[in-house]
C-alpha positions as CSV (number, residue, x, y, z in Angstrom):
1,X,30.7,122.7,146.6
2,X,31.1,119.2,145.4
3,X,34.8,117.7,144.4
4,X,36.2,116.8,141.3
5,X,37.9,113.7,140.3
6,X,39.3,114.2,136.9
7,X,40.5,111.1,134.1
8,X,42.8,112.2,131.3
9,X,42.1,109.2,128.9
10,X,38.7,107.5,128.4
11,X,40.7,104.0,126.9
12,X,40.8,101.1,128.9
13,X,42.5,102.2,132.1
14,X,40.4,105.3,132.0
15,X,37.3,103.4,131.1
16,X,37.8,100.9,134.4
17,X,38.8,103.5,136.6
18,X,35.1,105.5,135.7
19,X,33.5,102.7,136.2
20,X,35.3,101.4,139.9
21,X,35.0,104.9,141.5
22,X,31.6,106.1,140.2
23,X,30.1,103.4,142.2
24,X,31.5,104.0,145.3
25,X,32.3,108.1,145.6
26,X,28.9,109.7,146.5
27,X,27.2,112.0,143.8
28,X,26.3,114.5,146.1
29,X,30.4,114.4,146.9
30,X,32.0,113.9,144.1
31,X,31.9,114.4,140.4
32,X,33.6,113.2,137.7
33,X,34.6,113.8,134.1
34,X,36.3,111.9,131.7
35,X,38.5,113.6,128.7
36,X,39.6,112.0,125.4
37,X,40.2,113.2,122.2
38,X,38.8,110.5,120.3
39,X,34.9,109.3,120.2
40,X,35.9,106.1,119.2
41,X,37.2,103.2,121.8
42,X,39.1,100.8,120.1
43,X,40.1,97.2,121.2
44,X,43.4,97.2,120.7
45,X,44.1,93.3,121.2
46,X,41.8,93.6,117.8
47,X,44.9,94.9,115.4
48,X,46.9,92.1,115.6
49,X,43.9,89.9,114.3
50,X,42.7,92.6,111.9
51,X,45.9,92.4,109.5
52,X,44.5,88.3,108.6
53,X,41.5,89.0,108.2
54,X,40.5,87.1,111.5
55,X,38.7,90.4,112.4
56,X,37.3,93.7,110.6
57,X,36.8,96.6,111.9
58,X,33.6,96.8,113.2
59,X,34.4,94.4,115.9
60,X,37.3,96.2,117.1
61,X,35.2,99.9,117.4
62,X,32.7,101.4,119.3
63,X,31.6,104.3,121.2
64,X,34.0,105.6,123.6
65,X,30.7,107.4,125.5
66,X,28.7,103.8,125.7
67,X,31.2,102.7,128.8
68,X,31.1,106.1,130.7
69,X,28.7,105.2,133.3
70,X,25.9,107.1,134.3
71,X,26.7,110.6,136.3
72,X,30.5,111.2,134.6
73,X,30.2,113.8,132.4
74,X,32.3,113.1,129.1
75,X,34.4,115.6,127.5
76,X,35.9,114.8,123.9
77,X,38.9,117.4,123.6
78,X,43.0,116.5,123.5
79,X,44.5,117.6,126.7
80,X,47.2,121.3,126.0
81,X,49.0,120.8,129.7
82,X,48.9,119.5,133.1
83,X,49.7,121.4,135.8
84,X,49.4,119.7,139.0
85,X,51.0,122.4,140.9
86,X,47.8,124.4,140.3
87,X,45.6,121.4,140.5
88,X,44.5,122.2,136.8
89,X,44.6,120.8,133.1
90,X,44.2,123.1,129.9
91,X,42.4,121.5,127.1
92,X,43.8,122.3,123.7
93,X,40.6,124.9,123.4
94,X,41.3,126.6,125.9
95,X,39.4,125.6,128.9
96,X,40.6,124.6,132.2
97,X,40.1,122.1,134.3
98,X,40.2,122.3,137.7
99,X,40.8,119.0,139.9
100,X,40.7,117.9,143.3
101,X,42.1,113.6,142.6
102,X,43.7,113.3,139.4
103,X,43.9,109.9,137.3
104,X,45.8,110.1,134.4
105,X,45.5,107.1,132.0
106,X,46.8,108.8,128.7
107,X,48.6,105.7,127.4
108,X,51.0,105.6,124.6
109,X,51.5,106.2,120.9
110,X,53.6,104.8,118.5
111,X,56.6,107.4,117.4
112,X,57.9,106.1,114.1
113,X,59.4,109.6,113.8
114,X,62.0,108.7,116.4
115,X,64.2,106.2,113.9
116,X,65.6,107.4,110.9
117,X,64.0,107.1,108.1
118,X,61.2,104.9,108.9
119,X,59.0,107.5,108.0
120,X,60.1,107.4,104.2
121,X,58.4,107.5,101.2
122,X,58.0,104.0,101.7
123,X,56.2,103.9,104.4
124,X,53.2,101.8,104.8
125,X,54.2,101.1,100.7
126,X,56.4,98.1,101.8
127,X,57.0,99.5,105.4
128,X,54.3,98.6,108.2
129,X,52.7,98.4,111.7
130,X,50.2,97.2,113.0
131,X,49.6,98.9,116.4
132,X,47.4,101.4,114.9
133,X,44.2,101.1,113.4
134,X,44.9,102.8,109.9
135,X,48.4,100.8,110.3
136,X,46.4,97.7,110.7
137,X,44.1,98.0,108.0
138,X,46.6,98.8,105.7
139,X,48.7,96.0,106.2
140,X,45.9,94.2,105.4
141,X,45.6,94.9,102.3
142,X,49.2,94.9,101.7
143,X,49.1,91.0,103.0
144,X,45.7,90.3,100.6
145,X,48.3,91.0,97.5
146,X,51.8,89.7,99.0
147,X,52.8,87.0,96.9
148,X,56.1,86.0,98.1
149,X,59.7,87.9,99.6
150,X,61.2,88.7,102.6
151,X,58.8,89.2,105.4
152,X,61.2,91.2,108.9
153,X,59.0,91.6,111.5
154,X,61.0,94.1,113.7
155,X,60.4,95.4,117.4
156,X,62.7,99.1,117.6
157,X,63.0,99.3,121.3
158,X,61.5,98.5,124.6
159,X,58.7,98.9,126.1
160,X,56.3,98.6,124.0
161,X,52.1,97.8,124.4
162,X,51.8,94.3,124.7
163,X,55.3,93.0,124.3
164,X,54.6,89.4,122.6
165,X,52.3,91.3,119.9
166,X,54.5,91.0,116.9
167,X,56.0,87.5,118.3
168,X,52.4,86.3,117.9
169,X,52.3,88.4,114.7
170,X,55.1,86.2,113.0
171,X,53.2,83.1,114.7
172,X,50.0,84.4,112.3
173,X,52.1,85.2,109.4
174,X,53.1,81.4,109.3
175,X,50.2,80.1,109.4
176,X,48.8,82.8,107.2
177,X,51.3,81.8,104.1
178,X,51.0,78.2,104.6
179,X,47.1,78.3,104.2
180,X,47.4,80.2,100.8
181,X,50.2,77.9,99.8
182,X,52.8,80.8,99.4
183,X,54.8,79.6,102.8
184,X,57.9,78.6,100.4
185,X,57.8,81.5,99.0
186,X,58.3,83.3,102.1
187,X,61.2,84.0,104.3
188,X,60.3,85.0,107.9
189,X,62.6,86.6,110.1
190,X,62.1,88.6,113.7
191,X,64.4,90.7,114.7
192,X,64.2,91.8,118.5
193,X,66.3,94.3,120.4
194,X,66.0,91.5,123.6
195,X,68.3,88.8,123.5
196,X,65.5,86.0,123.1
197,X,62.4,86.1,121.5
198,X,60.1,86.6,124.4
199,X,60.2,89.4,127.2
200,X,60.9,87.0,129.5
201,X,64.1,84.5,129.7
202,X,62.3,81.9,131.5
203,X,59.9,82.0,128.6
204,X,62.6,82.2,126.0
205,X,63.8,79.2,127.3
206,X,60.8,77.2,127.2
207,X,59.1,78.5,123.9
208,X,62.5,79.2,121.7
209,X,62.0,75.8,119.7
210,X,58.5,77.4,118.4
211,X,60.6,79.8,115.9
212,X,62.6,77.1,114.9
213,X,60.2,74.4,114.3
214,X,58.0,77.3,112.0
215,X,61.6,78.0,110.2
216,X,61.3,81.8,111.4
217,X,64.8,83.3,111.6
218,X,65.7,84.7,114.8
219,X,67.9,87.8,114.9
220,X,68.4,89.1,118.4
221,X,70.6,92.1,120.2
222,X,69.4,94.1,117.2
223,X,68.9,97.7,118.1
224,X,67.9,99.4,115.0
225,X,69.8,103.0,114.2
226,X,68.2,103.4,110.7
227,X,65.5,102.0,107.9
228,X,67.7,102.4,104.8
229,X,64.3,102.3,102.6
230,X,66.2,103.4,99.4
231,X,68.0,99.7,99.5
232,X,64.9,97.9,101.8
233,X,67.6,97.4,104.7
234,X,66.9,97.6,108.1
235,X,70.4,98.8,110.0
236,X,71.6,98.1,113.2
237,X,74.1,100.5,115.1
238,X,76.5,97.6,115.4
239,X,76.7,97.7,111.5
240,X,74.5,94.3,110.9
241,X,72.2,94.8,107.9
242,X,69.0,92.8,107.9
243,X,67.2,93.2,104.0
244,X,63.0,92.9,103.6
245,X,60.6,92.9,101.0
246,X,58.0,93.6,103.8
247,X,59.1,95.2,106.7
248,X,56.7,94.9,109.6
249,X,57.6,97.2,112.6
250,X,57.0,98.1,116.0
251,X,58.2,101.8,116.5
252,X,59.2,102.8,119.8
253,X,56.0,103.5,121.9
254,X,56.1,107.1,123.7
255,X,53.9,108.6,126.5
256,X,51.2,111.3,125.3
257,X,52.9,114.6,124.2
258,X,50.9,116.2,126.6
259,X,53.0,114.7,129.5
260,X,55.8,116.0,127.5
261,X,54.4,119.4,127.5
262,X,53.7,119.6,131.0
263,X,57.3,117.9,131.8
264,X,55.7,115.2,133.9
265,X,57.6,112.4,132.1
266,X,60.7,110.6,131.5
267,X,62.9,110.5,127.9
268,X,60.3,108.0,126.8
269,X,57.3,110.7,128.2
270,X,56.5,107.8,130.8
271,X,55.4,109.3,134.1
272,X,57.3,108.5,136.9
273,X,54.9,106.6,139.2
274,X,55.4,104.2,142.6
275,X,55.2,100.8,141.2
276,X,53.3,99.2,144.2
277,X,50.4,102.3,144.9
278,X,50.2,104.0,141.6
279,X,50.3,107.3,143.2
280,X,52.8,109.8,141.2
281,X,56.5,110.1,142.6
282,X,56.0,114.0,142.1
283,X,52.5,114.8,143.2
284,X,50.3,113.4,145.7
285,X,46.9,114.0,144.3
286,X,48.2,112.8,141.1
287,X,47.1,109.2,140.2
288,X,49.2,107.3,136.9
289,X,47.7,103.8,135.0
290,X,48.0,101.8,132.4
291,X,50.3,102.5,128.9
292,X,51.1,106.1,131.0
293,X,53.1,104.7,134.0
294,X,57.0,104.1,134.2
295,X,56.3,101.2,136.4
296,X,58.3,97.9,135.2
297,X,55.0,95.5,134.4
298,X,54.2,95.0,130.5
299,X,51.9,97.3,128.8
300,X,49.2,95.7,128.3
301,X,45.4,95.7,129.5
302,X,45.6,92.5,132.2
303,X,48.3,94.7,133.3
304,X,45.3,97.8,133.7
305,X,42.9,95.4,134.7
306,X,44.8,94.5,138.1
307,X,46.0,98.4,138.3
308,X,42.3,99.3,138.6
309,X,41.1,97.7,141.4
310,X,44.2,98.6,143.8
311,X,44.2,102.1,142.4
312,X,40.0,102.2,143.0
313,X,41.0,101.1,146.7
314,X,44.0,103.7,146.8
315,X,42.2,106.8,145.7
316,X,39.2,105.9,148.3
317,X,42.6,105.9,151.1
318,X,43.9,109.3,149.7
319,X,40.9,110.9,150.1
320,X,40.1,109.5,153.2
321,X,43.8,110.6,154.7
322,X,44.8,107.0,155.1
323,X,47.9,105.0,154.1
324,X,47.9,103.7,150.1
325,X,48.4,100.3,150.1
326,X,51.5,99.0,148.4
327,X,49.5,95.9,146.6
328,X,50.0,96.2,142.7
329,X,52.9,93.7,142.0
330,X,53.1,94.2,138.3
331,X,50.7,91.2,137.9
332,X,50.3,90.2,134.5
333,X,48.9,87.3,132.4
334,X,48.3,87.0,128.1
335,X,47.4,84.7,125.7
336,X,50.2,84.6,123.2
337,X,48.6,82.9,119.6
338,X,51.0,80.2,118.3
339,X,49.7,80.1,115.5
340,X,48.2,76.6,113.5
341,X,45.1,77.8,115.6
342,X,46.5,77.4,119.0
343,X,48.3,79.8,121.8
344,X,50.2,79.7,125.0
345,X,49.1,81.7,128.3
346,X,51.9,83.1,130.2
347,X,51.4,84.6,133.7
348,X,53.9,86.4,135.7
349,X,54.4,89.4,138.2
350,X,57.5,91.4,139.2
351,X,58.9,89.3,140.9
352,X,57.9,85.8,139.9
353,X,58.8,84.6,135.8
354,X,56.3,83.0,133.6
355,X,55.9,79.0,134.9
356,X,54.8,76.1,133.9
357,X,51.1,74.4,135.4
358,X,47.3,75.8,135.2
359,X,45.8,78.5,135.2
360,X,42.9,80.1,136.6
361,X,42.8,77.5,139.2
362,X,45.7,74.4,140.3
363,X,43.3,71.9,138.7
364,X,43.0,73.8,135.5
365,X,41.2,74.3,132.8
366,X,43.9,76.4,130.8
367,X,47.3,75.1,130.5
368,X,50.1,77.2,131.3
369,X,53.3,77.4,128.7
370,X,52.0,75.3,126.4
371,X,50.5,75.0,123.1
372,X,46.3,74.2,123.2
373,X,43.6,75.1,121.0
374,X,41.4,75.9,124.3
375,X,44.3,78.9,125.0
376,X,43.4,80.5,121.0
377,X,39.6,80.1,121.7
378,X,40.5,81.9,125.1
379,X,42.4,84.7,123.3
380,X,39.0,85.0,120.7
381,X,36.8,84.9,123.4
382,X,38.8,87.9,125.6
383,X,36.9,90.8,123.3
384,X,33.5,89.5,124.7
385,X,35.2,89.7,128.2
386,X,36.7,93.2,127.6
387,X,33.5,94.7,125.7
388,X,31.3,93.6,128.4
389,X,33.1,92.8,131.9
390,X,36.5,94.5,132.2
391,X,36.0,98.0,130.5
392,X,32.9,97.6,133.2
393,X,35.5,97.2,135.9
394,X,33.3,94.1,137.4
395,X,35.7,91.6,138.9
396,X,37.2,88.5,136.7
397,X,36.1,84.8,138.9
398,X,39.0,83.4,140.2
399,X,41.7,85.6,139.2
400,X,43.1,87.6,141.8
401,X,44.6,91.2,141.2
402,X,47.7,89.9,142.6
403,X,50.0,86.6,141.1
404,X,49.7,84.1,143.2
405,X,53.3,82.3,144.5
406,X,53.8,79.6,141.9
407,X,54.3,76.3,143.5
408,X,57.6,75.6,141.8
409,X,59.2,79.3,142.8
C-alpha cells in the first residue's frame, strides 16, 4: 500500500508545500491530499490595496483547486480534530483521515471577539479591518463616503499576518485623502501596542520621520483593553483614551480553532514548532508552516516562501531516516508602500535587523530602507509573482532561502 502525506490548509504554505513534494515523492509511493474549507484562494497582500480602490476583487480571487498540481487529490471540508497520536484527522463530516507525514499549514484568523466590545453594534458601521475579504470590501465603501473625522488605525496585539500591513495602510490613507482634497479634513493617528511604529527598532529608527513628515500621530505602548463604541473611544488598560470617527483595527490574529480543538497550540492556538527544521516540538511526523507556527519570524508569505523549500528538503530527510536540517533562520523580506506612490523593502532574519544597501544583489536594482517608486512597482508586480511562481513553489532568481550576512552587521 502506498503512503500518505496529508496538508491541512490549501493557502499559500499549503499550496507551495503540494507543489515542492509532489515533484519529488514518487506516485507509485506516495500520495497526497490537500484539505481546505474554502474553494476560493485569496491573495491576501490584495486587501490592503482593495480598501483604495487600487484593486477589486477579482484580482485578489481564484480557484483554490487551479494550484493543486496534478496527482493530489483535493478535499474541500474544515478540519473537526487532529490527533497525531493516532496518525489521524477528523473532518467536520465525519471522515477520517489517516496519515503517514503530516504538514499542517492552517494559518490564522482574525478574533475580534477577543477584545471587548469591538464586536458592537458598530462594527464595520464606523469600526473596521481590513484583513478579511468582506472586512476589506467594506471598508471600501465606508472610505468611498468618508468625508472628513478622526481616522485610528489600531493594531490590538502581536503577532499578527504581515506586521507593517496597517503601517502601510495609514501610508495609503494619506495619500488617499490628499488626492480627494479632504487631507485637512482628516486627522490620522496609529496607535501600536510596540513602542515604535515598525516591528523592528532598527527600522523605527530609520523610517520614524515618515509619520511625522505625513502629520500621522503616533501613539505607542498602547495595549487596548476595550472599544467603548457607545462614546467612539478606543481604551487602553493604562487608562489612556484614544477617540475615532473611523476606527480601523487589526484584531488579534489566532491559530485555526481546530488546533485549539485538538490541543496542539499555544494561548494564541499557535503550534509549538522548532524554529530552525519546522518539525513539531510534540510529534515527529508532524510538520507546522506558515501563519500556523509559533516560530519568532513575521507572518507573512516571504516568510512561507523560504519555509517551503527547507521544509520540502526536511520531509524528504524524515522519511528517509536522516537528520532534519536546522536551515530556516526566520528569513524574511517585504515591500512596505510609503505611500505618494512609493515603498521601502526591508529584509531581515532572526538574527540580523532590517539594514541599509541593495537588494536582490550588492549592486542593486532595489534599494533597501528607502523611499523609490521602483520598490511600489515591486510590491504591484508581487501578485504576478505569487499567482504564477511562488504558489508554484519554483525558485525566486537570486534570492536565497536564507538572509544573507549584511555587510555592515
Amino acid at each position: 500500500m502506498s503512503k500518505h502525506l496529508l496538508i491541512l490548509g490549501g493557502g499559500t504554505a499549503g499550496t507551495m508545500m503540494a507543489n515542492h513534494l509532489r515533484r519529488r515523492l514518487p506516485a507509485s509511493e506516495w500520495r497526497m491530499t490537500v484539505v481546505d474549507r474554502s474553494e476560493r484562494h485569496l491573495y491576501q497582500p490584495g486587501f490592503l490595496f482593495l480598501p483604495f480602490g487600487i484593486y477589486d476583487e477579482s484580482q485578489i480571487v481564484r480557484n483554490t483547486r487551479d494550484f493543486m498540481p496534478r496527482g493530489v487529490e483535493f478535499v474541500q471540508a474544515e478540519v473537526d480534530q487532529i490527533t497525531p497520536q493516532d496518525h489521524a484527522v477528523t473532518l467536520k463530516d465525519g471522515r477520517e483521515l489517516k496519515y503517514d507525514v503530516l504538514i499542517v499549514a492552517t494559518g490564522c484568523r482574525t478574533a475580534p471577539e477577543e477584545t471587548e466590545g469591538m464586536l458592537g453594534p458598530k462594527w464595520r458601521v464606523n469600526v473596521h479591518d481590513f484583513y478579511t475579504l468582506d472586512g476589506a470590501k467594506a471598508l471600501r465603501d465606508k472610505l468611498a463616503a468618508f468625508q472628513g473625522g478622526r481616522v485610528v488605525v489600531h493594531i490590538n496585539e502581536m503577532p499578527i499576518k504581515c506586521p507593517v500591513a496597517p503601517l502601510e495602510f495609514t501610508f495609503l490613507a494619506d495619500t488617499f485623502f490628499r488626492e480627494r482634497g479632504l487631507r485637512d479634513k482628516v486627522t490620522l493617528t496609529y496607535v501600536t501596542p510596540l513602542s515604535g511604529a515598525f516591528t523592528k527598532p532598527k527600522a523605527s529608527k530609520k523610517l520614524g520621520h515618515l509619520l511625522t513628515d505625513k502629520g500621522i500621530e503616533l501613539v505607542t505602548d498602547f495595549v487596548a483593553e476595550r472599544v467603548d463604541q457607545e462614546n467612539d473611544k478606543l481604551v487602553c488598560f493604562d487608562g489612556r483614551e484614544v477617540p475615532y470617527d473611523l476606527l480601523v483595527t487589526t484584531p488579534t490574529n489566532m491559530g485555526d480553532e481546530a488546533v485549539r480543538r485538538s490541543s496542539l497550540g499555544d494561548d494564541l492556538d499557535f503550534i509549538p514548532t522548532h524554529k530552525h527544521t519546522l518539525q513539531s516540538l510534540q510529534h515527529p511526523d508532524v510538520f507546522v508552516i506558515g501563519d500556523a507556527t509559533n516560530v519568532p519570524a513575521s507572518k507573512a508569505g516571504s516568510v512561507a516562501h523560504f519555509e517551503s523549500e527547507t521544509l520540502a528538503d526536511n520531509v524528504m530527510r524524515h522519511i528517509r531516516g536522516e537528520p532534519l536540517k536546522e536551515e530556516f533562520d526566520g528569513h524574511s523580506n517585504c515591500f512596505i508602500e510609503s505611500g505618494n506612490g512609493k515603498a521601502l523593502l526591508i529584509d531581515f532574519n532572526y538574527e540580523y535587523e532590517p539594514h541599509e544597501g541593495n537588494f536582490p544583489f550588492a549592486f542593486g536594482p532595489m534599494k533597501l530602507l528607502e523611499e523609490s517608486r521602483l520598490n511600489h512597482l515591486g510590491k504591484l508586480a508581487f501578485r504576478h509573482v505569487y499567482w504564477n511562481v511562488l504558489l508554484k513553489a519554483w525558485p525566486l532568481p537570486g534570492i536565497s532561502r536564507q538572509k544573507k550576512k549584511p555587510l555592515t552587521a
